[in-house]
C-alpha positions as CSV (number, residue, x, y, z in Angstrom):
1,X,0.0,0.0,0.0
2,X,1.2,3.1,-1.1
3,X,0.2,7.0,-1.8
4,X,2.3,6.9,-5.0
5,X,1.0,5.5,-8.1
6,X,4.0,4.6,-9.4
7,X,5.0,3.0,-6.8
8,X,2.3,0.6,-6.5
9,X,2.4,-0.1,-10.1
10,X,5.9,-0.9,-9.7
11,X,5.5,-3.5,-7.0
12,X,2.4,-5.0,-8.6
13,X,4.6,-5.4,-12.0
14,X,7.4,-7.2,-9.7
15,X,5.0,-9.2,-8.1
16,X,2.7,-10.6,-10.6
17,X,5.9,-11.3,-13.0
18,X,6.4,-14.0,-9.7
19,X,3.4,-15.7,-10.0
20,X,2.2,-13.7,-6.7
21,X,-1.8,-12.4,-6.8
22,X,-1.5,-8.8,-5.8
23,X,-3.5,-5.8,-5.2
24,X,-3.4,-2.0,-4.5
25,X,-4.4,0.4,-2.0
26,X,-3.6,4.0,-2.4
27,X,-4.4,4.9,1.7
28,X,-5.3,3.0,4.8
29,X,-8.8,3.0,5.2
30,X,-8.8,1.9,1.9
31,X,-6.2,-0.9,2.7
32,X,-8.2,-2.3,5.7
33,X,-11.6,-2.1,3.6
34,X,-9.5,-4.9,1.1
35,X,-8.1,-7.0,4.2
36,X,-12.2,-6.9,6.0
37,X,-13.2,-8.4,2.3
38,X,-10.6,-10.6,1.4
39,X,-7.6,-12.5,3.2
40,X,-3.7,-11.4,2.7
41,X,-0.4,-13.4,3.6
42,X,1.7,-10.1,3.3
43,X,1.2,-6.3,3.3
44,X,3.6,-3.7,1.9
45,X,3.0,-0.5,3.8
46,X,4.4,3.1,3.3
47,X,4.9,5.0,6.3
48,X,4.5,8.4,5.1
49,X,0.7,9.0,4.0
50,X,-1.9,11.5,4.2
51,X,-4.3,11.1,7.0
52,X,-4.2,7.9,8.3
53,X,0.3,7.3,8.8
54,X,1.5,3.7,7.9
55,X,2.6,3.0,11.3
56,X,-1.0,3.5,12.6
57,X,-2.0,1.0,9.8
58,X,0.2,-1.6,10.8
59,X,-0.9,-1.1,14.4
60,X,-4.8,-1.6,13.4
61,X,-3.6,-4.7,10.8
62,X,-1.4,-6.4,13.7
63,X,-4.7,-5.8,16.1
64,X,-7.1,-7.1,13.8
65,X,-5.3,-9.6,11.5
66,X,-2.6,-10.8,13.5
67,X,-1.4,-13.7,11.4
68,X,-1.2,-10.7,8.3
69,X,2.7,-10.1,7.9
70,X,3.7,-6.5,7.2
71,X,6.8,-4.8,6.2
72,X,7.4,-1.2,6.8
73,X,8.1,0.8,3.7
74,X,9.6,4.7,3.5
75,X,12.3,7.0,2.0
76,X,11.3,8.7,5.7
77,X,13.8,6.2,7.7
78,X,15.2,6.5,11.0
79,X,15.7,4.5,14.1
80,X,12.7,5.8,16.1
81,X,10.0,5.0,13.2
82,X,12.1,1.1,12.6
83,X,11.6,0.6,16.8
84,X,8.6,1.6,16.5
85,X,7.3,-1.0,13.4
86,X,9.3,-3.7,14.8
87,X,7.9,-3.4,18.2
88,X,4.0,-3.0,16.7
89,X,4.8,-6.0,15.1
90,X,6.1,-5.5,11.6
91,X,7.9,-8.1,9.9
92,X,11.0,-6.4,8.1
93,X,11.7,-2.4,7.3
94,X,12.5,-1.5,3.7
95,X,14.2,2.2,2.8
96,X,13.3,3.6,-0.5
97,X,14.5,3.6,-3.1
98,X,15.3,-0.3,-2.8
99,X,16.4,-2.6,-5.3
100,X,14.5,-5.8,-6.9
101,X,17.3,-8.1,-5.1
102,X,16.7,-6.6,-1.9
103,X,12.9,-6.9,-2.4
104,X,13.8,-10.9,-3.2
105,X,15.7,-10.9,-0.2
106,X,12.7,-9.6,2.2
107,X,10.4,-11.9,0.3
108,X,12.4,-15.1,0.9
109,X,12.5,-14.3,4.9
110,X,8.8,-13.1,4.6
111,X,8.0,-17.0,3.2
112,X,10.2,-18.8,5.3
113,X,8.2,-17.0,8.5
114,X,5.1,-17.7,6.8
115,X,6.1,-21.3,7.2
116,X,7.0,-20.6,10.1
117,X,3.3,-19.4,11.3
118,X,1.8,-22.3,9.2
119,X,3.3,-24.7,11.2
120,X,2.7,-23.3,14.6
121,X,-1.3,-22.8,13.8
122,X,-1.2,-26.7,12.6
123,X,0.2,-28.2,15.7
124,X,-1.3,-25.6,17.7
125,X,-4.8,-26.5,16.0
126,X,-3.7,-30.2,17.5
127,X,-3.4,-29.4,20.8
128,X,-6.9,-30.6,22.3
129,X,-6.5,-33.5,20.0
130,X,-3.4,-35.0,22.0
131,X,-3.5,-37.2,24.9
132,X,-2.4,-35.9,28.2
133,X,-0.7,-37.9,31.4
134,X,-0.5,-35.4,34.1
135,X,0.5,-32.8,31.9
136,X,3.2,-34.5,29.5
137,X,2.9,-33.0,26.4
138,X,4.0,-33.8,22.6
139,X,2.6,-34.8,19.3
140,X,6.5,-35.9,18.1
141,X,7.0,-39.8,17.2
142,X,8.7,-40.4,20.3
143,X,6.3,-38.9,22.8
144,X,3.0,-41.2,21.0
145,X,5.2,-44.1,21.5
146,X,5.3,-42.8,24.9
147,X,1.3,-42.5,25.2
148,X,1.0,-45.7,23.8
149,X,3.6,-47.6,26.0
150,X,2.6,-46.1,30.0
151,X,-1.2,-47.8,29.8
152,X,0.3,-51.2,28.9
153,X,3.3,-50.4,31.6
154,X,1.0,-49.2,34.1
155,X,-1.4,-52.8,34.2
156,X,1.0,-54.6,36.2
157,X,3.4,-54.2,39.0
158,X,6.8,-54.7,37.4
159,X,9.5,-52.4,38.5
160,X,10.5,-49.5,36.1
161,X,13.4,-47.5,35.5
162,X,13.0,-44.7,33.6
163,X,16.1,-42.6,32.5
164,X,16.9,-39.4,30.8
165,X,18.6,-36.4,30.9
166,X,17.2,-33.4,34.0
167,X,14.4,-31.2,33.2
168,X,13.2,-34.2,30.9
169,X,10.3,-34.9,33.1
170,X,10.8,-37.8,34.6
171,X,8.0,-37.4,37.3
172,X,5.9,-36.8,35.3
173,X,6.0,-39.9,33.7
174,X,6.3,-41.9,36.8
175,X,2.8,-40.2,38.0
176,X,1.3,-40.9,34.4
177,X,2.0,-44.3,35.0
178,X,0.7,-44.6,38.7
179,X,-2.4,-43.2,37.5
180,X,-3.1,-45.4,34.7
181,X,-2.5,-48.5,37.4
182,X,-4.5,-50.4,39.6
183,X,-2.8,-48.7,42.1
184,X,-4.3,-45.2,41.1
185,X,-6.7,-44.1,43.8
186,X,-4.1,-45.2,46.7
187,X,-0.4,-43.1,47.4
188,X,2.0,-41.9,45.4
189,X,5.3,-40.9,47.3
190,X,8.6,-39.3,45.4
191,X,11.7,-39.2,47.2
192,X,14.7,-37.4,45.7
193,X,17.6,-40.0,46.8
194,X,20.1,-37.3,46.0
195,X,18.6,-34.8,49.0
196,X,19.3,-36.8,51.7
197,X,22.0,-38.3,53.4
198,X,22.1,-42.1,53.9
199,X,21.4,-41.6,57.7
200,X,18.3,-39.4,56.7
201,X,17.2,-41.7,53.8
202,X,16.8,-44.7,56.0
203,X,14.4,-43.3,58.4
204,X,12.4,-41.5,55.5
205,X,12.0,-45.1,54.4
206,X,12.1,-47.4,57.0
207,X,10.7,-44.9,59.6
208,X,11.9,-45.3,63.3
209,X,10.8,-46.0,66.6
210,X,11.2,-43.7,69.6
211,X,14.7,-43.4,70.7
212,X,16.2,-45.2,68.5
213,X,19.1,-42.4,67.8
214,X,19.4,-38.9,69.1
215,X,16.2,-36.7,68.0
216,X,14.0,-39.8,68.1
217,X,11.8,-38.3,70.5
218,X,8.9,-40.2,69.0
219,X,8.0,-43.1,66.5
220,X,7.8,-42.8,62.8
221,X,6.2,-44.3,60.5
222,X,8.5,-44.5,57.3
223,X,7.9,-44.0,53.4
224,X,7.7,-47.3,52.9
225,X,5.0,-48.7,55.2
226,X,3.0,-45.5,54.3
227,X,2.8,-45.7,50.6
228,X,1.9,-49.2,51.4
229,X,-0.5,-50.0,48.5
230,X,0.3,-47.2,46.1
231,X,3.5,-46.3,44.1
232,X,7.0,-45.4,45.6
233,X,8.6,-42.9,42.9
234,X,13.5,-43.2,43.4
235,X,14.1,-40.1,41.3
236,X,17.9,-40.4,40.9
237,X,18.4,-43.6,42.2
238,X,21.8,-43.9,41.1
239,X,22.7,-41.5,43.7
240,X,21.9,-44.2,46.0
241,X,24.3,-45.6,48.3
242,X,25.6,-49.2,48.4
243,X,24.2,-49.8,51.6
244,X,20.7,-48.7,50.6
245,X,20.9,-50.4,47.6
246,X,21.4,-53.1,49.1
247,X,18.6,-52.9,52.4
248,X,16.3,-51.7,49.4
249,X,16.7,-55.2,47.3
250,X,16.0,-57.0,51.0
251,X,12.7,-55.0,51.1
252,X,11.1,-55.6,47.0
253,X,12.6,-59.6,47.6
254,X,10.6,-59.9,50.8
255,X,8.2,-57.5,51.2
256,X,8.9,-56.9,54.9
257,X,10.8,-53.8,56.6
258,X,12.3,-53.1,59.8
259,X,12.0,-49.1,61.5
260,X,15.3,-48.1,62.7
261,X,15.7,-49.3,66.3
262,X,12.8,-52.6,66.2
263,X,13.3,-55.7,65.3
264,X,9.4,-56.0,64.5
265,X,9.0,-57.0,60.2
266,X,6.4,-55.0,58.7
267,X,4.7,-56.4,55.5
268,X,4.5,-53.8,52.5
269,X,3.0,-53.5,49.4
270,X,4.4,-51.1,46.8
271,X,5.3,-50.3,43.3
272,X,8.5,-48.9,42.7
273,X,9.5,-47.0,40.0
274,X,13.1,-45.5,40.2
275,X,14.5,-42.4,37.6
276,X,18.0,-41.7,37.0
277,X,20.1,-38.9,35.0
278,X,23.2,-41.5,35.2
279,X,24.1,-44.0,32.8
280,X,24.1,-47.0,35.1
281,X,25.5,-49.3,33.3
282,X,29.3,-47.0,33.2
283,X,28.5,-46.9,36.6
284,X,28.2,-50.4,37.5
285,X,31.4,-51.2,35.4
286,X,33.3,-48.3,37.7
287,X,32.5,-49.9,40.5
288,X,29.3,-47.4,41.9
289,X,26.1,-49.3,41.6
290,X,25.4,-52.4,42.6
291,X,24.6,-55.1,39.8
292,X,22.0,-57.0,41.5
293,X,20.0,-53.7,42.5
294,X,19.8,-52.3,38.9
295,X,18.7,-55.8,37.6
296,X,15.7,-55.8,39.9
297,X,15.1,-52.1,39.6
298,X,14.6,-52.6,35.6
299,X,12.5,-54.8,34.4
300,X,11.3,-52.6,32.3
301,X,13.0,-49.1,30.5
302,X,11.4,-45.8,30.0
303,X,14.0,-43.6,27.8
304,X,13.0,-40.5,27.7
305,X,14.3,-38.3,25.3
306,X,15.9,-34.8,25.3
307,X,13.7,-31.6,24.1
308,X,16.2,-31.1,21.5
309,X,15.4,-34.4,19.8
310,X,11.7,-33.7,20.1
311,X,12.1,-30.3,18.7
312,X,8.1,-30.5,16.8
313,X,7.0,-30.6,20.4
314,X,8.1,-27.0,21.4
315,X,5.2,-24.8,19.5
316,X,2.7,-27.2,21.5
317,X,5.2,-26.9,25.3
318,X,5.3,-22.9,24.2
319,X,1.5,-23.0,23.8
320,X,0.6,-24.6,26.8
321,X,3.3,-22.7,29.0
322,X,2.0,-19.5,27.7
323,X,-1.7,-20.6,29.1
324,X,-0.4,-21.6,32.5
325,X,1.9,-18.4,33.3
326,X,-0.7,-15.9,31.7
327,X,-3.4,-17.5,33.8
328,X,-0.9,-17.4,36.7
329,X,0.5,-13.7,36.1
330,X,-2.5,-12.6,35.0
331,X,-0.4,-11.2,31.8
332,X,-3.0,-12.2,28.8
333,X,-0.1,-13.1,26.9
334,X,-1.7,-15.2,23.8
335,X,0.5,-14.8,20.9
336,X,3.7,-15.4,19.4
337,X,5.8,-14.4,16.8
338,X,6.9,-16.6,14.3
339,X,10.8,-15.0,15.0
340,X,10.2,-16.5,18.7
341,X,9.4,-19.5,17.5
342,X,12.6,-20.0,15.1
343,X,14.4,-18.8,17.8
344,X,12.8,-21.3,20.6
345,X,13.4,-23.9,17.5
346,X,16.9,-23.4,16.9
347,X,17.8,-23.2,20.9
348,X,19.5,-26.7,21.9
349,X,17.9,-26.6,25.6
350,X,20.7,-28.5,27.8
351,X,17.6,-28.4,30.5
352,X,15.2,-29.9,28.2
353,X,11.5,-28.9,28.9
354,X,12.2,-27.4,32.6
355,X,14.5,-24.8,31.1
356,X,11.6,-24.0,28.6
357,X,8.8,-23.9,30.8
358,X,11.5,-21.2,33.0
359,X,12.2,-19.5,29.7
360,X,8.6,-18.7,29.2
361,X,7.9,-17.9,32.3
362,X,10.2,-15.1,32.1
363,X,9.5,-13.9,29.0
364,X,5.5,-13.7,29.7
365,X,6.0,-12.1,33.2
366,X,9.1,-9.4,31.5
367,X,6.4,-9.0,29.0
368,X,5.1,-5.7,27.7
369,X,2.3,-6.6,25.2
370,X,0.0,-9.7,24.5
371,X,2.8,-10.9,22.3
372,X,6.2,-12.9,22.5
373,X,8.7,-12.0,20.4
374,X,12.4,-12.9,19.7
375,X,13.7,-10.5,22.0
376,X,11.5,-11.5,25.0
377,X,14.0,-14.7,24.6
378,X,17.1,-12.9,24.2
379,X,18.5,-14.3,27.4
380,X,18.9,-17.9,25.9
381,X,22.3,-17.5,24.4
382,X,23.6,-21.2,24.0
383,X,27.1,-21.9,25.8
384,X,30.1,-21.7,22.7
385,X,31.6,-25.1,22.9
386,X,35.0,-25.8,21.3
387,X,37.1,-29.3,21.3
388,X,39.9,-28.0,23.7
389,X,37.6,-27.9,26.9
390,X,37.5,-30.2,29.9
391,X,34.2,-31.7,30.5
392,X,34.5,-29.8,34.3
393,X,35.3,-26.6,32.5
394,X,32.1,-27.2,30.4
395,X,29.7,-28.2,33.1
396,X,31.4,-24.7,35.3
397,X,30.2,-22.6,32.1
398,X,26.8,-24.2,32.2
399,X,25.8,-24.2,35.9
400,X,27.1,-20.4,35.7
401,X,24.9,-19.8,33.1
402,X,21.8,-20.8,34.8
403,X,22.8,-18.9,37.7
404,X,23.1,-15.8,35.7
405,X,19.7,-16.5,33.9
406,X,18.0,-17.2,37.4
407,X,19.1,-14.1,39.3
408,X,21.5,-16.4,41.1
409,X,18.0,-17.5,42.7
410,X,19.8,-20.9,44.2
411,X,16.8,-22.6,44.8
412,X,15.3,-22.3,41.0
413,X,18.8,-22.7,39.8
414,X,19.3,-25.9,41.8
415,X,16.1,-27.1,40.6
416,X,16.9,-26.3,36.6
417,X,20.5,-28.1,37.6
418,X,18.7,-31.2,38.8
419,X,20.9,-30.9,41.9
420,X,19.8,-30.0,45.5
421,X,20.6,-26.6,47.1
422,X,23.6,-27.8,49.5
423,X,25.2,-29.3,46.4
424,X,25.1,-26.4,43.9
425,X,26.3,-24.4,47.1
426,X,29.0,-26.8,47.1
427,X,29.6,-26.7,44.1
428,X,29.5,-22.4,43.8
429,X,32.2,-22.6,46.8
430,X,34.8,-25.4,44.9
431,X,34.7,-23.6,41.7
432,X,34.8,-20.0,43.2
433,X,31.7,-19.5,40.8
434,X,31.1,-15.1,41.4
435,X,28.1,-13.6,39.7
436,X,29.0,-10.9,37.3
437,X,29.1,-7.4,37.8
């Protein structure tokens, strides 16, 4: 849309010689008369127009037709007017007088986000259509194998390991599976094995009975004895100590446990379903987890894989973040732009689906309009990696990183990390680890 006829003649000569179907609009009310008639993928606006200003057109365009693309065009440049289109939501800014092989150039970006959008509204338009287990979410190949493998896991009582990298959402799949058992409508109890100390762990488990050690001013009733019935969730059992390991294969051999300080067997009845980050096989072969334990512990094998190897599910994950964190923050946040969603795309996520559902969370509370763009992300800025470093020096960059991105909040760090708070403390004082300044 343009004020000058030769202009517009121009552009509809360049665009109809590609195939494109094209029209004309000389001012903006005329412009958004065509648009309320008819549907457009792209508009071509001049800024500088009598009455109603391009800018203003793009604004009403973006408000009305928000899937529209526009590109800004003016021989009136400057950096306020190009801030001002990008932030109302223009897709590119062209300077007159351009050339036709800068006008292929804006066109070829101007497709590839079109596919871009496309895409999103497909998968987005799939979203009711996908099954849900306790808010696990993903139309990729791997996730329906997923949904189709945790009803036939969940009809029996075999032990399951489920492994994967943090943030992958482990949990979550151990609950989906409770609640598609038998077991359903009686306890599900998750203990973090790498929080506690062995001391601690035993009495979570095996409870205690009044003064059996210092502190035991009364008797306990442990983990074990209370989920009785229900599901006991290991998350990162291979952090496990060889002792425990080894009271813990007594207890799903026999079914009986003893509280700290009796000598009283208790019958149990339990499912248990252990997660680990580790690769417990290098680990048994180094000597650090017991052989007989990880046999028992997996009979059957839940892989989950990493975000960046599910990569189609992050349009549906951004969708249903947005939801939850405008509902929470009261925000209204409800639309992206397709240059967030390349950008959420290309983004490797070494926290997998926990360091996405943080990233949005930011970027909709930092928020100052209804819509996400690229630079609402701009904090994900992937860690360089080159051949020379040590694997410590790499895993110092990263755990930096998410301190940086978190404020240096420890406990949302810690949780990104997968690690407990005393450890990441431990690990800020052995690496001297300063926040910048």
């Amino acid at each position: 849309m343009d004020d000058e006829l030769i202009v517009r003649e121009s552009l509809l000569s360049w665009f109809g010689k590609y195939g494109h179907e094209v029209d004309t609009a000389a001012s903006g009310p005329e412009a958004l008369e065509k648009l309320e008639a008819k549907s457009f993928d792209l508009l071509f606006v001049d800024i500088k127009m009598p009455g109603m200003d391009g800018l203003d057109l793009l604004e009403r365009v973006k408000e009305a037709y928000p899937d529209t693309l526009v590109v800004i065009i003016t021989a009136f440049g400057s950096i306020e007017s190009a801030v001002r289109a990008m932030r109302s939501g223009a897709s590119d800014y062209l300077l007159k007088p351009f050339k036709p092989d800068q006008l292929a150039l804006v066109m070829e970006r101007i497709l590839c986000q079109q596919k871009i959008t496309s895409d999103y509204h497909y998968v987005k338009g799939c979203l009711e259509q996908i099954t849900r287990f306790d808010n696990i979410i993903g139309q990729s190949a791997p996730m329906k194998r997923l949904y189709a493998f945790i009803p036939e896991v969940a009809q029996n009582d075999s032990t399951v390991l489920i492994t994967g990298e943090t943030g992958t959402g482990k949990e979550l799949v151990a609950k989906a599976i409770h609640a598609k058992s038998p077991r359903a409508q009686l306890p599900f109890i998750a203990i973090n094995c790498g929080a506690l100390p062995d001391t601690l762990m035993e009495s979570e488990l095996f409870g205690h009975r009044k003064g059996a050690f210092t502190g035991a001013g009364h008797s306990r009733k442990g983990f074990l004895e209370v989920v009785s019935g229900g599901t006991l969730f290991l998350d990162e059992v291979g952090d496990t100590s060889a002792k425990m390991q080894v009271d813990l294969l007594r207890v799903l051999e026999d079914k009986t446990i003893f509280s700290v300080g009796s000598n009283t067997p208790v019958a149990v009845d339990f499912r248990l379903i252990s997660a680990t980050r580790k690769d417990l096989d290098a680990c048994i072969q180094a000597g650090q987890f017991r052989e007989d334990f990880f046999y028992r512990i997996n009979v059957i094998r839940v892989c989950l894989p990493p975000l960046r190897e599910r990569k189609d599910d992050i349009p549906l994950l951004l969708e249903h973040f947005m939801e939850k964190f405008s509902h929470e923050t009261t925000k209204h946040v409800d639309r992206v732009r397709p240059d967030a969603i390349s950008l959420l795309m290309s983004y490797d996520w070494p926290g997998n689906v926990r360091e996405l559902e943080n990233a949005v969370e930011r970027a909709v509370v930092l928020s100052k309009s209804r819509t996400l763009a690229a630079t609402d992300f701009s904090f994900l800025r992937p860690t360089p990696l080159c051949c020379g470093q040590t694997l410590k020096s790499i895993q110092k960059a990263h755990i930096l990183k998410v301190l940086e991105e978190q404020d240096w909040q420890i406990t949302r760090s810690a949780k990104i990390l997968g690690i407990n708070r005393a450890t990441l403390h431990k690990i800020i004082k052995r690496d001297n680890l300063k926040r910048r300044t």
